[in-house]
C-alpha positions, 0 to 999 in steps of 0.5 A: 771857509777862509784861506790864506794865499802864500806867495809860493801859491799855497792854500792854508785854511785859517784853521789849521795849526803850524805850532812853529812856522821856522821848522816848517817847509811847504812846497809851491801849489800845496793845499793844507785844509782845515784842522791839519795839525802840523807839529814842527815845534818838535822838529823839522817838517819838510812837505813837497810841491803839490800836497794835499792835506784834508780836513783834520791831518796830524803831522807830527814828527817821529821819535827815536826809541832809544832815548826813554819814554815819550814825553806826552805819556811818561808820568812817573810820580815820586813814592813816599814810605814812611822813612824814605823818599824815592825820587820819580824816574825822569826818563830823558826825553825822545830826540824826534826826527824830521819828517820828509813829505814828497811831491804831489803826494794827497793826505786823506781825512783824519789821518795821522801821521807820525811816518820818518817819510813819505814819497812823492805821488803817494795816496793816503786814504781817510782815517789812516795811522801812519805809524812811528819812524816808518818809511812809505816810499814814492808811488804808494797807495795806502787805503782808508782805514788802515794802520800801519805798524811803528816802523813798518817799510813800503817800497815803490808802487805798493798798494797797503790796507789792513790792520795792521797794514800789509802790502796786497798789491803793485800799482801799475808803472804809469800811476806816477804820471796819473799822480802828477795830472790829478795833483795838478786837476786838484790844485787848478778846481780848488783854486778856482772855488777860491776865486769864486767865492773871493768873487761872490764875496766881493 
């Protein structure tokens, strides 16, 4: 699989989708895997120092509800009587918001994305629906499978599963520094596969 070297020491796979690279932050060290999708030609995507995007992520930023229907999904038709032409219903389209991604924060298969902000050392398992405009803050683990609900809030050190997600449980106080070290364990093993396969190759 070919990656590209930034010069702030990031990984991005070939694959990957950034459809506006202007609006787009990635903090040194972070890892964007194959097939992530990072939609920031709508607004503003910010990810941290030390993230870990696997295969198949979907970053898109969030919308307001109060500015009509979503774009992608209002399809209103014009309808024509016999004497009258009633013109469609254009609704305006959403004003979307900027997405915040924290520090050493790991983003799991196939998940999307869609959250207003995610805190720095947070898990996000495989498969997971982070719902519109919600907000998970720092420390946070959520488990594979999980949906959460549009604007749904989770406070530091939650542990999050279900359908719809529900906070079950509190991480312990030292998951914070756990979350540092195997960022760190993550980024020097995949940087080390890299230059294996540069050397292989070679």
């Amino acid at each position: 699989m070919s990656f590209i070297k930034t010069s702030s020491w990031c990984y991005i796979s070939s694959s990957a989708t950034m459809t506006s690279p202007a609006t787009l932050s990635l903090g040194t060290k972070t890892i964007v895997e194959s097939n992530v999708k990072l939609q920031s030609e709508r607004a503003t995507i910010r990810i941290g120092r030390g993230c870990y995007l696997d295969t198949g992520v979907v970053v898109v930023p969030p919308s307001r509800d109060d500015e009509g229907e979503d774009e992608d999904t209002a399809r209103i038709s014009s309808t024509t009587t016999s004497s009258t032409t009633i013109p469609a219903h254009n609704p305006k389209p959403p004003t979307h918001l900027p997405v915040s991604i924290g520090q050493n924060t790991h983003i799991g298969k196939n998940c999307t994305v869609l959250a207003a902000a995610i805190g720095s050392n947070c898990v996000i398992e495989d498969g997971c629906y982070i719902g519109n405009r919600s907000i998970v803050k720092d420390n946070v683990h959520i488990c594979a499978g999980s949906i959460v609900a549009d604007d749904s809030f989770f406070p530091p050190f939650a542990v999050v599963k279900g359908v719809p997600a529900k906070l079950t449980s509190m991480n312990h106080e030292s998951w914070s520094n756990e979350r540092k070290t195997d960022s760190a364990k993550c980024y020097h093993q995949f940087q080390l596969k890299q230059q294996q396969e540069t050397a292989a190759e070679g």
